[in-house]
Backbone as CSV, one residue per row, in Angstrom:
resi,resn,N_x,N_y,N_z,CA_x,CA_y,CA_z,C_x,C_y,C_z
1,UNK,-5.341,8.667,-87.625,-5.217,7.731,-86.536,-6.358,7.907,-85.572
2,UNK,-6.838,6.867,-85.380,-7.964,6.808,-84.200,-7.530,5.999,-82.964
3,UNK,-7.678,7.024,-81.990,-7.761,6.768,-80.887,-8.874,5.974,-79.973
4,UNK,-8.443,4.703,-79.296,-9.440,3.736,-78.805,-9.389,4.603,-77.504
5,UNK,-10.593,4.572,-76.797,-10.009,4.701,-75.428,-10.733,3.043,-74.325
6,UNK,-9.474,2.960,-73.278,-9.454,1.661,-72.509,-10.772,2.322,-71.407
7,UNK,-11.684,0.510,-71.200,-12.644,0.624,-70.208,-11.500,1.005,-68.948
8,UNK,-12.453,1.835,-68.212,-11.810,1.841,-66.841,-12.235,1.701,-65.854
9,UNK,-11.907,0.391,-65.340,-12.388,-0.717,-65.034,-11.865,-1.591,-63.856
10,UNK,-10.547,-0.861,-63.639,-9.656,-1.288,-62.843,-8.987,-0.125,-61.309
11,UNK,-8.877,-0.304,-60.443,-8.386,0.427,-59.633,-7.321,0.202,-58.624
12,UNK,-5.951,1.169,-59.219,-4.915,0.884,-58.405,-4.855,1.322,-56.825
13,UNK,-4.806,0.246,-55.974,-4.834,0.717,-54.569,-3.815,0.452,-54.019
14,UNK,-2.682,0.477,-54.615,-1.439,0.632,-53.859,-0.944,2.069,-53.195
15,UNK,-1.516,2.805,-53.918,-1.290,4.203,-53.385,-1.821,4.660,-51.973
16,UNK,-3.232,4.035,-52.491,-4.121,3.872,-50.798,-3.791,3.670,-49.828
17,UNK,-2.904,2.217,-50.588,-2.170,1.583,-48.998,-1.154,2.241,-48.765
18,UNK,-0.168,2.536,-49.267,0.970,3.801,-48.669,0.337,4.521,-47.743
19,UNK,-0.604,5.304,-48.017,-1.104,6.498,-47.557,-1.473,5.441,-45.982
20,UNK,-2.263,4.477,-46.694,-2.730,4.275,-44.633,-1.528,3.999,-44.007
21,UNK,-0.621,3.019,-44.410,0.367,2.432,-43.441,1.292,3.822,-43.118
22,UNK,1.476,5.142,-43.695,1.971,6.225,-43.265,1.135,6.459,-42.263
23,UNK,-0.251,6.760,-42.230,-1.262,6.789,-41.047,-0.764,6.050,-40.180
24,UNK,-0.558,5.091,-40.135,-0.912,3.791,-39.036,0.552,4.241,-37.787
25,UNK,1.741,4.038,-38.890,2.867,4.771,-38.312,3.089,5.477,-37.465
26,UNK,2.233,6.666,-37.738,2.015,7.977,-37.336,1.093,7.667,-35.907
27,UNK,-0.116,6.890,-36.105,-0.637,6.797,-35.135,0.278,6.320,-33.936
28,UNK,0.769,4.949,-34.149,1.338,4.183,-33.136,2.796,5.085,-32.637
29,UNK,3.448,5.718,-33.199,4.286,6.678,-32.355,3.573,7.286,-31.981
30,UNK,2.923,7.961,-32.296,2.535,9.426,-31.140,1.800,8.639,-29.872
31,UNK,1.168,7.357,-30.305,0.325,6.957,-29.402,1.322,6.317,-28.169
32,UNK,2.509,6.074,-28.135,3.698,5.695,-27.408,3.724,6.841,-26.572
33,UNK,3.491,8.098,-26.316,3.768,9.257,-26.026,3.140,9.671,-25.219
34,UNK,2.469,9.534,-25.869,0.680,10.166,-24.045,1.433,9.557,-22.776
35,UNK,1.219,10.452,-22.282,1.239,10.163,-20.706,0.007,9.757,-19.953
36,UNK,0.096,8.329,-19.278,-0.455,8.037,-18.563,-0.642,8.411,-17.214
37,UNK,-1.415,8.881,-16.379,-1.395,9.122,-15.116,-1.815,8.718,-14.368
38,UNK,-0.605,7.847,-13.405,-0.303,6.683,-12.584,0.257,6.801,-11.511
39,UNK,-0.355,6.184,-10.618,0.402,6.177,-9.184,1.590,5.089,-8.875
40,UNK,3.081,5.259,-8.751,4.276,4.245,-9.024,3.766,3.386,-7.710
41,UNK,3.671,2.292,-7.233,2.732,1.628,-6.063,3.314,0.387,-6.466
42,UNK,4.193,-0.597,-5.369,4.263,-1.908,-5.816,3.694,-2.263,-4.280
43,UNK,2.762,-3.131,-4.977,2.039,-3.533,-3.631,2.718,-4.275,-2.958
44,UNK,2.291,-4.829,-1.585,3.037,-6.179,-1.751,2.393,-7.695,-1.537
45,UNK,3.216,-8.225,-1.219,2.924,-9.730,-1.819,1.872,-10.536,-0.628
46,UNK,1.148,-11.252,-0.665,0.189,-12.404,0.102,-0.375,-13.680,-0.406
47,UNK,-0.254,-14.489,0.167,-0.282,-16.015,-0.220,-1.585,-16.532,-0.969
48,UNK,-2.658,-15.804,0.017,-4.381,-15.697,0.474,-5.030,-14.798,-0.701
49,UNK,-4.124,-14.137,-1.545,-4.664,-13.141,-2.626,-5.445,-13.977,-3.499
50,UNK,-6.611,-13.279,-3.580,-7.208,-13.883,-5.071,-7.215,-13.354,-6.506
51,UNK,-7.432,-13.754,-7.560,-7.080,-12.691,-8.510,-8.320,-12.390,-8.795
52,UNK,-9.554,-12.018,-8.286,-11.230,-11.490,-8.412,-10.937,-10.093,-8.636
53,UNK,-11.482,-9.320,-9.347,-11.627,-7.540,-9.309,-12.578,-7.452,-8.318
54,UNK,-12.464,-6.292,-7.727,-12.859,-6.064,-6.448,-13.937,-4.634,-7.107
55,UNK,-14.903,-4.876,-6.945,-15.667,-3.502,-7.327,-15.495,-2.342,-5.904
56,UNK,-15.100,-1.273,-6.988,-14.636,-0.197,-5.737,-15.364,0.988,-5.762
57,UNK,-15.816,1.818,-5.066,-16.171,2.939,-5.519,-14.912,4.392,-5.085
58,UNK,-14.087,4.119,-4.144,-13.320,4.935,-3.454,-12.079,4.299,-3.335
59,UNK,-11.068,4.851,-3.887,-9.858,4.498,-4.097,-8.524,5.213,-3.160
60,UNK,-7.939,4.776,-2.081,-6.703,5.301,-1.693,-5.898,4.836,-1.972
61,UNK,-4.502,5.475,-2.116,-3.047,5.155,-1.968,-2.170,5.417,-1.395
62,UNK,-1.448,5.091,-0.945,-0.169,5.863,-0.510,1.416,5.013,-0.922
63,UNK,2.036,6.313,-1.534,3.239,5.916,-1.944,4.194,5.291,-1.270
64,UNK,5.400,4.944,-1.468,6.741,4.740,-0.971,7.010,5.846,0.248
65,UNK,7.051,7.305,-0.605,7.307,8.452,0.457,6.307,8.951,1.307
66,UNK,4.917,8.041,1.250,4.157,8.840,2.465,3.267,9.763,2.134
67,UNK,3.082,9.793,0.855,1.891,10.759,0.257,1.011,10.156,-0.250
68,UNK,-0.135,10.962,0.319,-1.330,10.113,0.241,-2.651,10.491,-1.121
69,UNK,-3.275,9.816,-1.692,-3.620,9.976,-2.465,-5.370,9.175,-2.904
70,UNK,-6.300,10.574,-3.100,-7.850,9.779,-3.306,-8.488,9.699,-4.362
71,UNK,-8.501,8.899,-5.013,-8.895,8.469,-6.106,-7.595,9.128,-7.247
72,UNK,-6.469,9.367,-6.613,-5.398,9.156,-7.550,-5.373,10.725,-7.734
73,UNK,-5.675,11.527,-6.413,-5.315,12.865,-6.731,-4.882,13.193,-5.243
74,UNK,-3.896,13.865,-5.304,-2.599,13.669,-3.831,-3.861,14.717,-3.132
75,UNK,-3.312,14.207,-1.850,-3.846,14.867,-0.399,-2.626,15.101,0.591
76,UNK,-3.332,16.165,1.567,-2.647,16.140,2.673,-3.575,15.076,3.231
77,UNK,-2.931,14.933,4.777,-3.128,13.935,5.960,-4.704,14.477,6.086
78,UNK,-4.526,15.745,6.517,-5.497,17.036,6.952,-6.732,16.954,6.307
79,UNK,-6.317,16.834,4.640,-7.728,17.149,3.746,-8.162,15.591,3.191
80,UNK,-7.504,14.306,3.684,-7.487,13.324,3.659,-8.533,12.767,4.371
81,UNK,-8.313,13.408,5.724,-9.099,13.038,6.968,-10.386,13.546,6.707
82,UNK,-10.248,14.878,6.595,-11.946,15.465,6.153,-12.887,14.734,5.146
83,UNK,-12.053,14.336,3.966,-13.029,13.997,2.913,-13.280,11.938,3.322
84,UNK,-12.786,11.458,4.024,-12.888,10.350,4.783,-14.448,10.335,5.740
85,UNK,-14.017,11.439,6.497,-15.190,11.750,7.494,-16.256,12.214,6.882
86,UNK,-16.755,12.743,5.807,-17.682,12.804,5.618,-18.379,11.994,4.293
87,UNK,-17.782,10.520,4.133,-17.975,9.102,3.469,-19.253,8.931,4.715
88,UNK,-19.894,8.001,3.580,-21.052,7.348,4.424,-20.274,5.676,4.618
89,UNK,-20.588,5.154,5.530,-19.924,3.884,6.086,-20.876,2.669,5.305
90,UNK,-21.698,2.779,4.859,-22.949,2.005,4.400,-23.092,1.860,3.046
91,UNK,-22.922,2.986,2.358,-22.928,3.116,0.602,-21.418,2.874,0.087
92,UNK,-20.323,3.197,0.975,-18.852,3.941,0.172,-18.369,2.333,0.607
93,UNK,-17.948,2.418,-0.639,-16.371,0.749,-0.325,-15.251,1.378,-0.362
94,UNK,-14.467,1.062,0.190,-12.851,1.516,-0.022,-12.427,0.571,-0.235
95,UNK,-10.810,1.236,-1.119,-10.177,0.080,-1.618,-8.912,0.800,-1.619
96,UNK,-7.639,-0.061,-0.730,-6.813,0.979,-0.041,-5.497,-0.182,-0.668
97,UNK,-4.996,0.641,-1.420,-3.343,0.543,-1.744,-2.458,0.975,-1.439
98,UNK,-1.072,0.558,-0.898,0.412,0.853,-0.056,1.327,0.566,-1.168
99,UNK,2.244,0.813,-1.255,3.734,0.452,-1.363,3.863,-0.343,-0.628
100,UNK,4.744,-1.065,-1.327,5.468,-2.726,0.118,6.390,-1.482,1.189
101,UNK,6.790,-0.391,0.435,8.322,0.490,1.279,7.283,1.548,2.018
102,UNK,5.811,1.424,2.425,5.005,2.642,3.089,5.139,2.498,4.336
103,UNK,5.573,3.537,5.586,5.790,3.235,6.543,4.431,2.759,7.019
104,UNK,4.598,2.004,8.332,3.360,1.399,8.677,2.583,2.197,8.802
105,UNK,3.136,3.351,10.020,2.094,4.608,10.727,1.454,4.838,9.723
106,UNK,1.504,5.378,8.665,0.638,5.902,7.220,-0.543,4.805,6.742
107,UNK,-0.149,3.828,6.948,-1.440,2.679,6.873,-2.037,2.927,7.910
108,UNK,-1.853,2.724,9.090,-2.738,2.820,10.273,-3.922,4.085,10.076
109,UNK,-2.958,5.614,9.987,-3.303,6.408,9.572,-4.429,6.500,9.553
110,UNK,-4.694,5.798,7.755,-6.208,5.586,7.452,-7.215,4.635,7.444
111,UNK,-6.499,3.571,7.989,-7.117,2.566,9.113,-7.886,2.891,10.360
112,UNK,-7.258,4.037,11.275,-7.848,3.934,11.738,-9.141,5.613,11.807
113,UNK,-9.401,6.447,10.490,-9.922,6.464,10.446,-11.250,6.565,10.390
114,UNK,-11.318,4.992,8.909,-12.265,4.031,8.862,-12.486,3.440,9.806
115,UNK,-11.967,2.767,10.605,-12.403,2.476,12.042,-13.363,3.262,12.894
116,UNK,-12.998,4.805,12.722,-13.554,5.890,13.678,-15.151,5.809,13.166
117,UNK,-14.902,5.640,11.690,-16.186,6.020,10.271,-17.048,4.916,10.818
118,UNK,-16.609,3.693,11.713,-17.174,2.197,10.838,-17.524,1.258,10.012
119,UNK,-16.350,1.861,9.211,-16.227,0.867,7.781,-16.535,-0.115,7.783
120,UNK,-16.960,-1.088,7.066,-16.885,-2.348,6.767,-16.752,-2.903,5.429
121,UNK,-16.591,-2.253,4.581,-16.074,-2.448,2.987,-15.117,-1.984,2.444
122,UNK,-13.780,-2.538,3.467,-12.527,-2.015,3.205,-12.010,-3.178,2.554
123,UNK,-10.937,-3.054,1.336,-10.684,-4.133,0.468,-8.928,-3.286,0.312
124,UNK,-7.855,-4.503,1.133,-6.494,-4.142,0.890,-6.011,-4.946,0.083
125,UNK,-5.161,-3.768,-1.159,-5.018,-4.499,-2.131,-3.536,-4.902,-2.017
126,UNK,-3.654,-6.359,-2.923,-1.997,-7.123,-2.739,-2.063,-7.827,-3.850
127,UNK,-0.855,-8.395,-4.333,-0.567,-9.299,-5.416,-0.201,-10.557,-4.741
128,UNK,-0.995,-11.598,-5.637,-0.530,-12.567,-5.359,0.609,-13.542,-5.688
129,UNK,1.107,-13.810,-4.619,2.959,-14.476,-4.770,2.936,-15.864,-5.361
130,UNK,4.033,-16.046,-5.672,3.893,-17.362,-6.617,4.835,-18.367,-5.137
């Protein structure tokens, strides 16, 4: 008996695909998982809002409870004020986010400041209401 042997010529890629869509799986759960790190902030609402991105270079916040936060890394009032005061008024933009629930005093706060600094590229951020 003689043995033919078959061209091979053909390639099964079903196996392939198992293998990725197990990948893919894998990716998109774990990728559900990372933690994002976010400041919880519902702004609040204004009529006059535009929806333009605002180019920023300096970012504040302050929460619901009154903690304040620069470029999304918490401060005291104290070390808030210092790194404020020594912003140049001419190069630095700010771009200052509240909670709708932030007591006022805490806005003023760092209102006034930028006031002290002589800001003039202060940009308060709000959503616009329907």
């Amino acid at each position: 008996m003689r043995h033919t042997r078959e061209r091979f010529d053909k390639i099964n890629v079903v196996p392939f695909i198992d293998i990725v869509l197990v990948l893919l799986v894998i990716v998109l759960t774990t990728a559900t998982f990372i933690n994002q790190k976010h400041i919880d902030i519902e702004i609040p609402h204004a009529s006059g809002a535009t929806d333009t991105k605002v180019k920023k270079s300096i970012h504040l916040s302050i929460d619901a409870s009154g903690k304040y936060f620069y470029d999304k890394k918490e401060m005291t009032k104290e070390r808030l004020k210092a790194k404020l005061m020594k912003l140049d008024n001419q190069k630095d933009t700010i771009s200052l986010a509240t909670h709708s629930k932030t007591p006022f005093e805490d806005f003023l706060f760092v209102i006034d400041i930028l006031k002290t600094k002589k800001f003039e590229n202060i940009s308060v951020l709000t959503q616009k209401s329907d």
